[in-house]
C-alpha positions as CSV (number, residue, x, y, z in Angstrom):
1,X,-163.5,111.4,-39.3
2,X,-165.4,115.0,-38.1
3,X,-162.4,115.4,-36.0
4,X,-159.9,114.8,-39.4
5,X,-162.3,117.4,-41.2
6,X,-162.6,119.7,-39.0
7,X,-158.5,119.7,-38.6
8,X,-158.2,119.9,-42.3
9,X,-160.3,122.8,-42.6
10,X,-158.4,124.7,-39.6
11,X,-155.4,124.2,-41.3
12,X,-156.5,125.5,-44.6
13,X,-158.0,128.6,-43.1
14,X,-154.7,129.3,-41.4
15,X,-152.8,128.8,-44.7
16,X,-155.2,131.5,-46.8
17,X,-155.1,133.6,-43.7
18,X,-151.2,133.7,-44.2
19,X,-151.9,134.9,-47.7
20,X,-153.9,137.2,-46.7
21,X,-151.8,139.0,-44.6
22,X,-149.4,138.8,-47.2
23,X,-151.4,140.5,-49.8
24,X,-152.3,143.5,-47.1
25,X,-148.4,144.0,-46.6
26,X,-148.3,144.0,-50.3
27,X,-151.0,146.8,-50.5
28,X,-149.2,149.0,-47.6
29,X,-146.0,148.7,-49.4
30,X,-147.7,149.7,-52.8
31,X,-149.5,152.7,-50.6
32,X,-146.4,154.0,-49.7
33,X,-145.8,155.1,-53.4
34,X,-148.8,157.2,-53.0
35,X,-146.5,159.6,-51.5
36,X,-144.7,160.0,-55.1
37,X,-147.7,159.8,-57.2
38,X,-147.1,160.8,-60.5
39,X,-149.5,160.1,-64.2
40,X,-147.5,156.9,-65.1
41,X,-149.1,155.1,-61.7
42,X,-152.9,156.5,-62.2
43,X,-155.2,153.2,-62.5
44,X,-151.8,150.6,-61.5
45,X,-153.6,148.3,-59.4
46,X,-152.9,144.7,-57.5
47,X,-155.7,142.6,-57.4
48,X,-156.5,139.5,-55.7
49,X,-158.9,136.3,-56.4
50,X,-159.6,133.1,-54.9
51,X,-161.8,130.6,-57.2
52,X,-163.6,127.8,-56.0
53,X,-164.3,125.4,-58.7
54,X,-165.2,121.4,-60.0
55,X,-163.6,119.3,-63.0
56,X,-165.8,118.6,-66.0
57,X,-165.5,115.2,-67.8
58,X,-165.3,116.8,-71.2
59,X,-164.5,113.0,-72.7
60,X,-166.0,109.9,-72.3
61,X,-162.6,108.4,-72.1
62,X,-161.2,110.2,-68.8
63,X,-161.7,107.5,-66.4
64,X,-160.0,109.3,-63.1
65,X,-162.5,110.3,-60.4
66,X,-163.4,114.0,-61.3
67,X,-161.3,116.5,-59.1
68,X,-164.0,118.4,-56.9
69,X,-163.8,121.5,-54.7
70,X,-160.7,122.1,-56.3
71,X,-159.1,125.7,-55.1
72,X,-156.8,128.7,-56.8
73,X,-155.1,132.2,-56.1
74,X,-154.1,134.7,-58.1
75,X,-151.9,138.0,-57.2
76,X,-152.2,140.3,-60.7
77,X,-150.6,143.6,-61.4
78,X,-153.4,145.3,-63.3
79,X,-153.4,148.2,-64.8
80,X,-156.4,150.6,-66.7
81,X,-155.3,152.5,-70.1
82,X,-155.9,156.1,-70.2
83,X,-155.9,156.3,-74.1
84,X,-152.6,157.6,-74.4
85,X,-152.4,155.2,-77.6
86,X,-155.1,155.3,-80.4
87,X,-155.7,151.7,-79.8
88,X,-157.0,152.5,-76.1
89,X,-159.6,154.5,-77.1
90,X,-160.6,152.7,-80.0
91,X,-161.1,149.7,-77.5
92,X,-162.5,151.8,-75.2
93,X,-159.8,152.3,-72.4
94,X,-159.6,148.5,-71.5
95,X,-157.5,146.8,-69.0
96,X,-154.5,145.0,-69.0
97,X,-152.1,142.9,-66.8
98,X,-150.0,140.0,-65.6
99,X,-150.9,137.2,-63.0
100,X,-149.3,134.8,-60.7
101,X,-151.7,131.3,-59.8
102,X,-151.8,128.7,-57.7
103,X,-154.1,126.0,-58.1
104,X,-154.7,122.8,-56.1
105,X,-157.0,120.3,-57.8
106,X,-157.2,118.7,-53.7
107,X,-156.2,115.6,-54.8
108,X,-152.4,116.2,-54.4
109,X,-151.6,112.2,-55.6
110,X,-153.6,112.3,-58.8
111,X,-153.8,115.5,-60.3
112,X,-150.8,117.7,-58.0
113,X,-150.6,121.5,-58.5
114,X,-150.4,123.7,-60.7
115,X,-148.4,127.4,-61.0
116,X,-149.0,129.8,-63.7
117,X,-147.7,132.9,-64.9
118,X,-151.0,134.5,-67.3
119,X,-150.7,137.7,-69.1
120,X,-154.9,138.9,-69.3
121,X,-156.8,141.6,-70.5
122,X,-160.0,142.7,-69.7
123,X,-162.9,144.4,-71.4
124,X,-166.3,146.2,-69.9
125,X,-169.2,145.5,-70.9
126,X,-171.4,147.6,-69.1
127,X,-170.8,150.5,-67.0
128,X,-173.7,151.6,-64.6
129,X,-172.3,154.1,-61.4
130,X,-170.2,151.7,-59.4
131,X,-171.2,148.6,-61.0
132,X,-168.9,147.7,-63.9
133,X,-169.6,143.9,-65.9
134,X,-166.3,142.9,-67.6
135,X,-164.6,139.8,-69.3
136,X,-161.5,139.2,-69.2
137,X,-159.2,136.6,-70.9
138,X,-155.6,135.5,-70.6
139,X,-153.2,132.9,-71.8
140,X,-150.0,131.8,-70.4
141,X,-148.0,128.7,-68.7
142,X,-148.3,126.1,-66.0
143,X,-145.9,123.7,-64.0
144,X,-148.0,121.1,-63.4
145,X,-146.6,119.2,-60.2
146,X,-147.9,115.4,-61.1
147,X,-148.2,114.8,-65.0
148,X,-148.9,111.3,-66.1
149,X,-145.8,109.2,-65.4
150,X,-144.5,105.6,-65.2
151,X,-141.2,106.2,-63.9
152,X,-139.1,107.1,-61.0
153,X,-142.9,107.6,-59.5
154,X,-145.2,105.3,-61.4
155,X,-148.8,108.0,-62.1
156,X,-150.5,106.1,-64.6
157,X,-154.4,106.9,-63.7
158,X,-153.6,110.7,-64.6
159,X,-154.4,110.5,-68.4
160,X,-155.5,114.4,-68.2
161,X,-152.1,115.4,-68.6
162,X,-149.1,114.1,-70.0
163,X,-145.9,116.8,-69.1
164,X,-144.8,119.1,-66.7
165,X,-145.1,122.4,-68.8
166,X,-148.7,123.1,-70.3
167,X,-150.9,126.0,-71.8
168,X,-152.9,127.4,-68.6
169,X,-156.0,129.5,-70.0
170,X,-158.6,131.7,-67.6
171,X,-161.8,132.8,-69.0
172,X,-164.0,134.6,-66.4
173,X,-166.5,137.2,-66.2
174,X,-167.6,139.3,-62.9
175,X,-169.4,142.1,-61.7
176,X,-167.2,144.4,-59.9
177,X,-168.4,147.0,-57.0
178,X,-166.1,150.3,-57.1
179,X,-165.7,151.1,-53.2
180,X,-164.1,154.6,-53.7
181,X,-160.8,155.5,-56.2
182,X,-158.6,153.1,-54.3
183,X,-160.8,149.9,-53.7
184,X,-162.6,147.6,-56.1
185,X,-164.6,144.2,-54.6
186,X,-165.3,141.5,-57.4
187,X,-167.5,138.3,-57.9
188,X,-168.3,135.9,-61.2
189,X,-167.8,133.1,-63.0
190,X,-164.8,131.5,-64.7
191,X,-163.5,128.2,-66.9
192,X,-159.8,127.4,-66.3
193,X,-158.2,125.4,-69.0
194,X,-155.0,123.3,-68.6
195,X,-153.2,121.5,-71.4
196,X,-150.2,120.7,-73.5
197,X,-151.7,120.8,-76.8
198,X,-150.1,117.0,-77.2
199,X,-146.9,118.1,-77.2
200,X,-147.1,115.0,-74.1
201,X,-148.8,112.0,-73.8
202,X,-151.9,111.2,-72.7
203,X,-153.3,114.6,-73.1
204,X,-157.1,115.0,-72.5
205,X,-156.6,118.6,-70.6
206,X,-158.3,119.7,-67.2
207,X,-161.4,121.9,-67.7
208,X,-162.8,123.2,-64.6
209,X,-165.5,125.8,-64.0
210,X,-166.5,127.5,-61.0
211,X,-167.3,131.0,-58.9
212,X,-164.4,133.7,-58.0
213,X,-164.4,136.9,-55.7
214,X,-161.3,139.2,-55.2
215,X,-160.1,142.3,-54.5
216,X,-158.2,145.2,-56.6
217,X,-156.4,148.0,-54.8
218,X,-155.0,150.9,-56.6
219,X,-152.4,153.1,-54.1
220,X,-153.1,156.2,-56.6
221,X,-156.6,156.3,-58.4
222,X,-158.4,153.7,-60.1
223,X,-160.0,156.3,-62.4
224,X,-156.8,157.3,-64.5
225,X,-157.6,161.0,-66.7
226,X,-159.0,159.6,-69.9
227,X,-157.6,161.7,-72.9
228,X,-160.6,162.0,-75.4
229,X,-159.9,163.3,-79.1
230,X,-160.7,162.5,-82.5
231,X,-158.8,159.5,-83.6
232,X,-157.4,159.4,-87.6
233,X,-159.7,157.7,-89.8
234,X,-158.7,153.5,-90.5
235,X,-159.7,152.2,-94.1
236,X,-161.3,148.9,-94.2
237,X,-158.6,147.7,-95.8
238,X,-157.6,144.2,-97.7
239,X,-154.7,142.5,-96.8
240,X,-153.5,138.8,-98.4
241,X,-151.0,137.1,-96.2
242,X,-148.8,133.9,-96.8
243,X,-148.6,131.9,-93.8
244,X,-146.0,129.2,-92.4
245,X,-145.8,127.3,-89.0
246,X,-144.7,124.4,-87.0
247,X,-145.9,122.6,-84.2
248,X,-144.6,119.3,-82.2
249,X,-146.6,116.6,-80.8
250,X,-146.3,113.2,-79.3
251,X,-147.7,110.5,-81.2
252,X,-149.9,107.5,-79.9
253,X,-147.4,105.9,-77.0
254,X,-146.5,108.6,-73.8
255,X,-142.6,109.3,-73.6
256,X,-142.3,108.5,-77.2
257,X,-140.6,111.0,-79.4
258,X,-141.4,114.5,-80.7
259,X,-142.9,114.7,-84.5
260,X,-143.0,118.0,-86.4
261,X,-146.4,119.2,-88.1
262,X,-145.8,121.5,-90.9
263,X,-148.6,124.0,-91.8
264,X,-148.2,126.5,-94.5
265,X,-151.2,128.5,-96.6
266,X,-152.9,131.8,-97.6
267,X,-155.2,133.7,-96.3
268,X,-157.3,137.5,-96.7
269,X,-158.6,139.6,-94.1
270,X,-160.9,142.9,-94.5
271,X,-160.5,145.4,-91.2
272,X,-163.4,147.1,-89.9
273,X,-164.3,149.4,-86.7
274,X,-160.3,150.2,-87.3
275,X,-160.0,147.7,-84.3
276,X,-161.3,144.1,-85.6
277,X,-160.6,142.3,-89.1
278,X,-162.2,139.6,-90.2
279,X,-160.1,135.7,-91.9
280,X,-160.6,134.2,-94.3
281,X,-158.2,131.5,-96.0
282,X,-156.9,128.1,-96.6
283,X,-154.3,126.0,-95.0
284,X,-152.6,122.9,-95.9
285,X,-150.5,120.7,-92.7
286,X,-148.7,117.8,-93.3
287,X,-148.2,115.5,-89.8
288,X,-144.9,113.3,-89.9
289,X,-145.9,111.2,-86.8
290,X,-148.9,110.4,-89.0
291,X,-145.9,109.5,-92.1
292,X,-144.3,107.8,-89.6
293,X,-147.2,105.3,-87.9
294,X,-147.9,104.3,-91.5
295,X,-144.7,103.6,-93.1
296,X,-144.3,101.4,-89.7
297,X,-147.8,99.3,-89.8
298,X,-146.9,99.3,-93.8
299,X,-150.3,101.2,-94.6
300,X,-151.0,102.7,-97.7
301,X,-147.9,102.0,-99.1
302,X,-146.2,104.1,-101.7
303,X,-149.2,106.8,-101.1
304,X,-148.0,107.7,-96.6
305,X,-147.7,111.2,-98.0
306,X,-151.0,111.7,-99.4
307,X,-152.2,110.2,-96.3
308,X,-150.2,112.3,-93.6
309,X,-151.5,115.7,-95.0
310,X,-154.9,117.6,-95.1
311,X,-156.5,120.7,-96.1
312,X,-158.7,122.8,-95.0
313,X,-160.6,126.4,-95.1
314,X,-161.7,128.7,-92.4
315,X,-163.0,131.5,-91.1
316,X,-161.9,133.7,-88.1
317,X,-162.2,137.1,-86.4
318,X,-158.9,139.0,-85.1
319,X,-159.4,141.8,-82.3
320,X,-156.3,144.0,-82.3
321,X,-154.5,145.6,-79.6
322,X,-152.1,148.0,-80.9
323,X,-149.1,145.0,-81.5
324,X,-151.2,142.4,-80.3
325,X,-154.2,140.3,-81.2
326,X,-156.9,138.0,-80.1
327,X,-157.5,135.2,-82.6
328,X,-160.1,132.9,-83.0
329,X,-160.9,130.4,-85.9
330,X,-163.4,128.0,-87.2
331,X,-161.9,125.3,-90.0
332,X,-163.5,122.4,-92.3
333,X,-161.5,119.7,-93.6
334,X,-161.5,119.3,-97.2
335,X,-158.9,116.4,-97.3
336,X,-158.1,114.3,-94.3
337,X,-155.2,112.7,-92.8
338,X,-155.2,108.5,-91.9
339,X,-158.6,107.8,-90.5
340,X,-159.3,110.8,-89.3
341,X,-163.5,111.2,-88.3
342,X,-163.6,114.8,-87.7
343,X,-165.1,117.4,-90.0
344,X,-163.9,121.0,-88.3
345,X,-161.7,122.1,-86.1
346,X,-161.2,125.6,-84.3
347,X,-158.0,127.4,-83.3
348,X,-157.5,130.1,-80.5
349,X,-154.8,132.4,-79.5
350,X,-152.5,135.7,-80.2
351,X,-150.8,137.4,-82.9
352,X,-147.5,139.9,-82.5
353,X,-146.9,142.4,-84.5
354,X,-143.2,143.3,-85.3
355,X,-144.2,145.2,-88.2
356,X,-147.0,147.0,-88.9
357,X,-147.7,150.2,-91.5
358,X,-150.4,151.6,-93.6
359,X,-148.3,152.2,-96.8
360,X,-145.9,150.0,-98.7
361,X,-146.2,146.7,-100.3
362,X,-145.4,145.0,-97.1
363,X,-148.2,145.8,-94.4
364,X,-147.5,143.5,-91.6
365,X,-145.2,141.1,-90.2
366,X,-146.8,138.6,-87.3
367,X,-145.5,136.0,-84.9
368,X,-148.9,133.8,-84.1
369,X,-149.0,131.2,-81.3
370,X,-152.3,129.5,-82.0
371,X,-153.4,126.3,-79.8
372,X,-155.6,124.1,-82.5
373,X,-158.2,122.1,-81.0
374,X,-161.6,119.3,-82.1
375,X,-164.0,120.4,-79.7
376,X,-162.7,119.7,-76.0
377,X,-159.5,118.0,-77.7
378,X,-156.4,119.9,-78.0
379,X,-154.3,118.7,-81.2
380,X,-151.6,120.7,-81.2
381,X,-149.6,124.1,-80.7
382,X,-148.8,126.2,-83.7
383,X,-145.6,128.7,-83.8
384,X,-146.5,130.5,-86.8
385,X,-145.2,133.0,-89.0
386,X,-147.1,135.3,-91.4
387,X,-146.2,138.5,-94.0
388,X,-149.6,140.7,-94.9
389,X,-149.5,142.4,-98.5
């Protein structure tokens, strides 16, 4: 058994030793564009981080043994604003970037893999010297290698996750040590959040937590020329939106078919900072899988509309990134649908602006992506679209 461990643990150091060495060629190939450093590459970075982490049993009803010392990589392109747009300095010259992870939950015949591609952004916090405290955020997709299945290979004790494609979401927070204008050395904490927002059966989501230290390397200089000017003054205006969305989830039995949830409402939101607005409004959804499960078990017959819709209010905070935006909301249910227990609900995710101006009637145009959630349960996915007045 000491002799299978200690094998084991040869092997994986041989296998993140080949990474290694694959992120240092990566680093001499991106030093060689040193030699034609212009502006446009000034605080371009590649950064690296391994995280080390443990599964939470965020519901009573995940019965699976917990997946522990659980492991992930990420290679990022990063790069630090200079404030050439109004919107970096407003936000004070954050970060921004893209990242490629791997992530084995070491329990290959249960849980499998995971790879991700997450767009992120990062803010500091506080700057001291060489010390800089950041957070940093992202949202993208997984392929998750071993999804609940009962055929061609029968997985049935993985209810985490019910399909191959799912929301992968990294929160994390570190403290980062600035070497000199090329090198940056990390350490923190982080939650990693893997869903499919029920769009498959069973769908409880993997939450797992843990430490992460990494790397950056910038080939040019990690401390870009900040531009510093007086920035046109924002009103703290008003705007009224109508909203409209759909979203499509798997009801009750896995590999059953999709159902559409409608969504469509109002709401107001009042800008302030010229960087942040804050929501509120009212929504009304109306679930067919809900229409559908009733009209079958004959329930409240000649009312299955009344009881396949709710409506709610809520209040939210948007923090705007030039065409982009950082949602979150809080809701409470003022009608429900069938047997529904719970009371609120929250919603996170982005907007996209495809319009946006400070005169006319019409103000804004927005795709939203919003993942809607109870808690630690993920509901559903929203594709929404909304038109500010």
């Amino acid at each position: 058994m000491l002799y299978s461990t200690s094998k084991r643990s040869i092997l994986m150091t041989i296998l993140y030793t080949k990474r290694l060495y694959l992120c240092f060629a990566i680093l001499l190939w991106a030093q060689s564009l040193s030699a034609q450093t212009n502006e446009q590459w000034e605080g371009v970075g590649i950064e690296s981080n391994y995280f080390h982490s443990n599964m939470m049993r965020h519901s009573k009803k995940i019965t699976a043994p917990l997946a522990q010392n659980t492991s992930a990589f990420e290679l990022s392109l990063t790069k630090k604003f200079k404030g050439t747009r109004d919107w970096q300095i407003r936000r004070g010259y954050p970060e921004a970037g893209v990242g490629l992870f791997y992530l084995n939950y070491n329990n290959r015949n249960l849980y499998g893999e995971v790879f991700a591609i997450v767009p992120h952004l990062r803010l500091r916090i506080i700057t001291k010297e060489r010390f800089t405290w950041s957070l940093r955020a992202g949202m993208g997709f997984g392929y998750v290698t071993k999804p609940y299945q009962r055929v061609p290979h029968n997985n049935l004790e993985n209810e985490t996750i019910g399909g191959n494609v799912n929301n992968f979401t990294p929160l994390q927070t570190d403290l980062r040590y600035i070497f000199n204008k090329h090198l940056e050395f990390q350490a923190g904490a982080h939650l990693i959040h893997v869903s499919n927002a029920s769009f498959r059966r069973p769908n409880f989501g993997i939450n797992i937590w843990g430490v992460q230290a990494g790397v950056r390397y910038f080939p040019v200089t990690n401390k870009p020329q900040r531009i510093e000017r007086p920035l046109p003054q924002l009103k703290n205006r008003i705007l009224v939106y109508a909203k409209g969305s759909i979203a499509f989830i798997e009801k009750d039995m896995p590999d059953g078919g999709l159902n559409r949830v409608y969504n469509a409402g109002v709401f107001a939101t009042k800008r302030y900072l010229g960087k942040n607005k804050v929501i509120l409004g009212a929504d009304y959804t109306y679930n067919t899988a809900m229409y559908a499960n009733l009209k079958y078990n004959q329930r409240h017959i000649g009312e299955e509309n009344k009881y396949s819709s709710q409506s709610s209010v809520f209040l939210g905070n948007e923090f705007e990134f030039n065409r982009f935006g950082i949602v979150l909301q809080a809701g409470y249910y003022l009608t429900k649908i069938d047997q529904q227990t719970e009371k609120y609900y929250q919603k996170i995710g982005g907007n996209f602006y495809f319009y946006k101006s400070e005169k006319g009637i019409l103000k804004e145009g927005i795709f939203s992506l919003l993942l809607k959630a109870h808690t630690n349960r993920a509901e559903l996915l929203e594709l929404g679209l909304n038109f500010g007045f």
